[in-house]
ROLO-277805 format. One record per atom (N, C-alpha, C, CB): x, y, z; residue in one letter. Coordinates in steps of 0.05 Angstrom, whole numbers, padded with zeros to 5 digits, always signed. Glycine has a CB too. Example, Ala and Ser with C-alpha at 12.3 -4.5 7.8 and 13.67 -1.06 7.14 Angstrom:
BEGIN
+00264-00114+00156A/+00246-00090+00156A/+00264-00066+00156A/+00226-00089+00181A/+00257-00045+00142S/+00273-00021+00143S/+00258+00001+00157S/+00282-00012+00114S/
This chain:
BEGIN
+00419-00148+00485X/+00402-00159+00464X/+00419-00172+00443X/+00385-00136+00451X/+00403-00191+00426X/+00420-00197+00408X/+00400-00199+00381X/+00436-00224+00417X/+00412-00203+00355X/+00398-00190+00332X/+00372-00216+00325X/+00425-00182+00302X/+00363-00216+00314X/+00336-00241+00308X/+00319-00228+00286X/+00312-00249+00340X/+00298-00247+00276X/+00282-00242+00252X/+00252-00252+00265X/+00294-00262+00223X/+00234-00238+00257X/+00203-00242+00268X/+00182-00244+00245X/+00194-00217+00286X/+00161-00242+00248X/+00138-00244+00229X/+00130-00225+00239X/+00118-00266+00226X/+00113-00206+00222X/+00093-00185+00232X/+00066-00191+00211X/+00108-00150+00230X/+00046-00195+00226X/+00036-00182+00250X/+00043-00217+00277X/-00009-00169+00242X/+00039-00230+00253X/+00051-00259+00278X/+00055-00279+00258X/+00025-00275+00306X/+00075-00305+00258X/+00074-00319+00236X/+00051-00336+00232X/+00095-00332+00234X/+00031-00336+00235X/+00016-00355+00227X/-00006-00336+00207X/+00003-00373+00255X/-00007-00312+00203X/-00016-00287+00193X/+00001-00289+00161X/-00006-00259+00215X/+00031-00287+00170X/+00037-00280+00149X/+00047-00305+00121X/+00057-00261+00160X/+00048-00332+00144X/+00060-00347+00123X/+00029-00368+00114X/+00092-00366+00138X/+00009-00365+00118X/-00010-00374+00105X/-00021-00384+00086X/-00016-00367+00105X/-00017-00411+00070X/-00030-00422+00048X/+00001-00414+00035X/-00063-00409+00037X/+00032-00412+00050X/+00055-00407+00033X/+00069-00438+00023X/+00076-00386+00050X/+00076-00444+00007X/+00079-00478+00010X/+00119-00478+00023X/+00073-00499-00034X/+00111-00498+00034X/+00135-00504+00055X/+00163-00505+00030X/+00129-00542+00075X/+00166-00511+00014X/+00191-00494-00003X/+00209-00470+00004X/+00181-00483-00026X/+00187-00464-00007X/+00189-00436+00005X/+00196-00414+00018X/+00182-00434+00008X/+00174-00426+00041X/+00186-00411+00071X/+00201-00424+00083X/+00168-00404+00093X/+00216-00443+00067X/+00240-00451+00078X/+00262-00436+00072X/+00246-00474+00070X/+00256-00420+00040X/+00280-00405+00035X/+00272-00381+00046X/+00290-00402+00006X/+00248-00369+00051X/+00250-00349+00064X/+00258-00349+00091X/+00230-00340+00063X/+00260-00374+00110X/+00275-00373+00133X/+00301-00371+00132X/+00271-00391+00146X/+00316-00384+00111X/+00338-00381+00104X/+00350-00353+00100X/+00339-00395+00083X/+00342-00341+00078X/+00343-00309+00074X/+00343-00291+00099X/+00319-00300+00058X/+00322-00298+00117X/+00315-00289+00135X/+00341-00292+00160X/+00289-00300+00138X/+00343-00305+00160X/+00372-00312+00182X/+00394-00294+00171X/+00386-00348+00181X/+00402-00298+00136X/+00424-00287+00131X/+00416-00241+00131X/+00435-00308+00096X/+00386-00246+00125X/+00398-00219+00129X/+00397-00209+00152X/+00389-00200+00114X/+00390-00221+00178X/+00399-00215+00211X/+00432-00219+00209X/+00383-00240+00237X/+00441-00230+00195X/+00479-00234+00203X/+00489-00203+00185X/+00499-00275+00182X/+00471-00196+00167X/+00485-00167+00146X/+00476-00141+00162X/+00468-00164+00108X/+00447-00156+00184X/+00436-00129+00197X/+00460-00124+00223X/+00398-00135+00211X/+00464-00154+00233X/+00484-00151+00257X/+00516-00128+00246X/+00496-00190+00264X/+00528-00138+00225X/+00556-00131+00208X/+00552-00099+00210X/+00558-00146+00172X/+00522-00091+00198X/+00525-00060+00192X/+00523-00050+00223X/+00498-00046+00169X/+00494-00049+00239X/+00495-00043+00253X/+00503-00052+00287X/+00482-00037+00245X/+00526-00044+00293X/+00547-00062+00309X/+00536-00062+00333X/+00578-00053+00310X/+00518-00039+00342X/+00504-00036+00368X/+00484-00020+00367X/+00520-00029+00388X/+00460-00040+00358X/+00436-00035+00342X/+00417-00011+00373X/+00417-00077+00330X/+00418-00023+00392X/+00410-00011+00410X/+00415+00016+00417X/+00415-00024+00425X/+00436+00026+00407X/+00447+00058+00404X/+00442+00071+00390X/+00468+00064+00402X/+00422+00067+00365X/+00421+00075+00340X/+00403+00091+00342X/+00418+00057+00321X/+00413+00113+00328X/+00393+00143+00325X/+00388+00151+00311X/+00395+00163+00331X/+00384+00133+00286X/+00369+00142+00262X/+00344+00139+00269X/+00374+00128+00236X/+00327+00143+00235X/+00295+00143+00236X/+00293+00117+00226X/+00277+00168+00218X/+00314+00092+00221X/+00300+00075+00217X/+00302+00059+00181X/+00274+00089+00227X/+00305+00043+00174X/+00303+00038+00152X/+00275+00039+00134X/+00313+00018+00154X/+00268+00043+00106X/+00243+00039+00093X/+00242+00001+00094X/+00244+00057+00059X/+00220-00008+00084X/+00215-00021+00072X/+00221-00034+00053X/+00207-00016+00071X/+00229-00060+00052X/+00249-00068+00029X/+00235-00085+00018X/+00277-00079+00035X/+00238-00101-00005X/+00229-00116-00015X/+00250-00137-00032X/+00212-00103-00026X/+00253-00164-00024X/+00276-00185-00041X/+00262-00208-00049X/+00302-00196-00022X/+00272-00209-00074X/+00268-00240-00092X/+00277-00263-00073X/+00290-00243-00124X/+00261-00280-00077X/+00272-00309-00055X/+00259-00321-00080X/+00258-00320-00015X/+00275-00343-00078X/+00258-00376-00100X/+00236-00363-00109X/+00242-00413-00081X/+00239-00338-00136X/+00220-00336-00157X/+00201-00316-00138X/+00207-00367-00168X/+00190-00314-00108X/+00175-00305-00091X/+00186-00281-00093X/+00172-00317-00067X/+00176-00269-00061X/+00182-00239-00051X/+00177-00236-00026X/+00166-00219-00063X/+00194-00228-00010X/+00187-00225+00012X/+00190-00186+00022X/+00206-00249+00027X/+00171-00183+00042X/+00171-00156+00051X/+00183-00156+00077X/+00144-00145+00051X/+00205-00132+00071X/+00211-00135+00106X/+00229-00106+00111X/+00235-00169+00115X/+00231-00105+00135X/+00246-00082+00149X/+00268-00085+00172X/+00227-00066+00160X/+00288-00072+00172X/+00306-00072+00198X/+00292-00058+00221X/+00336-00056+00192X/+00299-00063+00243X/+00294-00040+00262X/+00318-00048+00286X/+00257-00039+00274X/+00341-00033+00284X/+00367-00023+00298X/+00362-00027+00320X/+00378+00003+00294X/+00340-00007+00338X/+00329-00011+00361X/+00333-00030+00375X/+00311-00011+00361X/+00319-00050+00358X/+00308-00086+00374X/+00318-00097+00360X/+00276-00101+00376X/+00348-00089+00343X/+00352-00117+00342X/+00338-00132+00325X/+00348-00126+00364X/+00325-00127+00307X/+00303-00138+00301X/+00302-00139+00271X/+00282-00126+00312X/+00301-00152+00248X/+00296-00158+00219X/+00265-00169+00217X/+00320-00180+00207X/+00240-00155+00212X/+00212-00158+00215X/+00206-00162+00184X/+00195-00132+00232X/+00195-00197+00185X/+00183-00200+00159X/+00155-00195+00153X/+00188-00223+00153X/+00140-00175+00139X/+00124-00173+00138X/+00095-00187+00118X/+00131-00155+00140X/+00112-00187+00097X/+00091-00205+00082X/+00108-00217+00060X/+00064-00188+00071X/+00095-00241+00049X/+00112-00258+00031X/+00083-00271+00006X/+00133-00287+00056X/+00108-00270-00018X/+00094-00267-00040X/+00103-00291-00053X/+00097-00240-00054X/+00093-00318-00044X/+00110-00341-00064X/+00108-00335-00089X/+00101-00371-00064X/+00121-00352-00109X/+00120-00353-00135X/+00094-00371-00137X/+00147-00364-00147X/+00088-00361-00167X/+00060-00370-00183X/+00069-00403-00183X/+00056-00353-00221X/+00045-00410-00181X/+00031-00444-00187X/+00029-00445-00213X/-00001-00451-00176X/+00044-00477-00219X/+00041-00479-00258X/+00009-00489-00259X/+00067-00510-00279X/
């Protein structure tokens, strides 16, 4: 396997009415924290913890929701909170 970033429940769910700015930097973000998920966990597939909580990070003024999962390899964005409209 190798490490990657997803939408949950699917991206067309989660990035909805988000303006393309945006989820540009959230793709951005999104890539770099699969390269910090790869660094920590070196062989995500072996991993025997319970798993990370729920995190939550500032992007361009926004927010995005998301979680590791070691298992798969996997950095799952769950929901995203652009910044307010003037």
């Amino acid at each position: 396997m190798s490490w990657g970033w997803d939408y949950l429940p699917s991206e067309q769910h989660v990035t909805a009415g988000v303006p393309a700015g945006f989820l540009a930097a959230v793709e951005q973000r999104a890539a770099e924290l699969v390269r910090a998920a790869e660094a920590l966990y070196l062989d995500g597939t072996s991993y025997q913890g319970s798993g990370e909580p729920m995190r939550y990070l500032d992007v361009a003024s926004g927010l995005i929701a998301y979680y590791v999962v070691p298992r798969l390899e996997l950095v799952v964005v769950c929901q995203l909170t652009p910044p307010p409209t003037p």
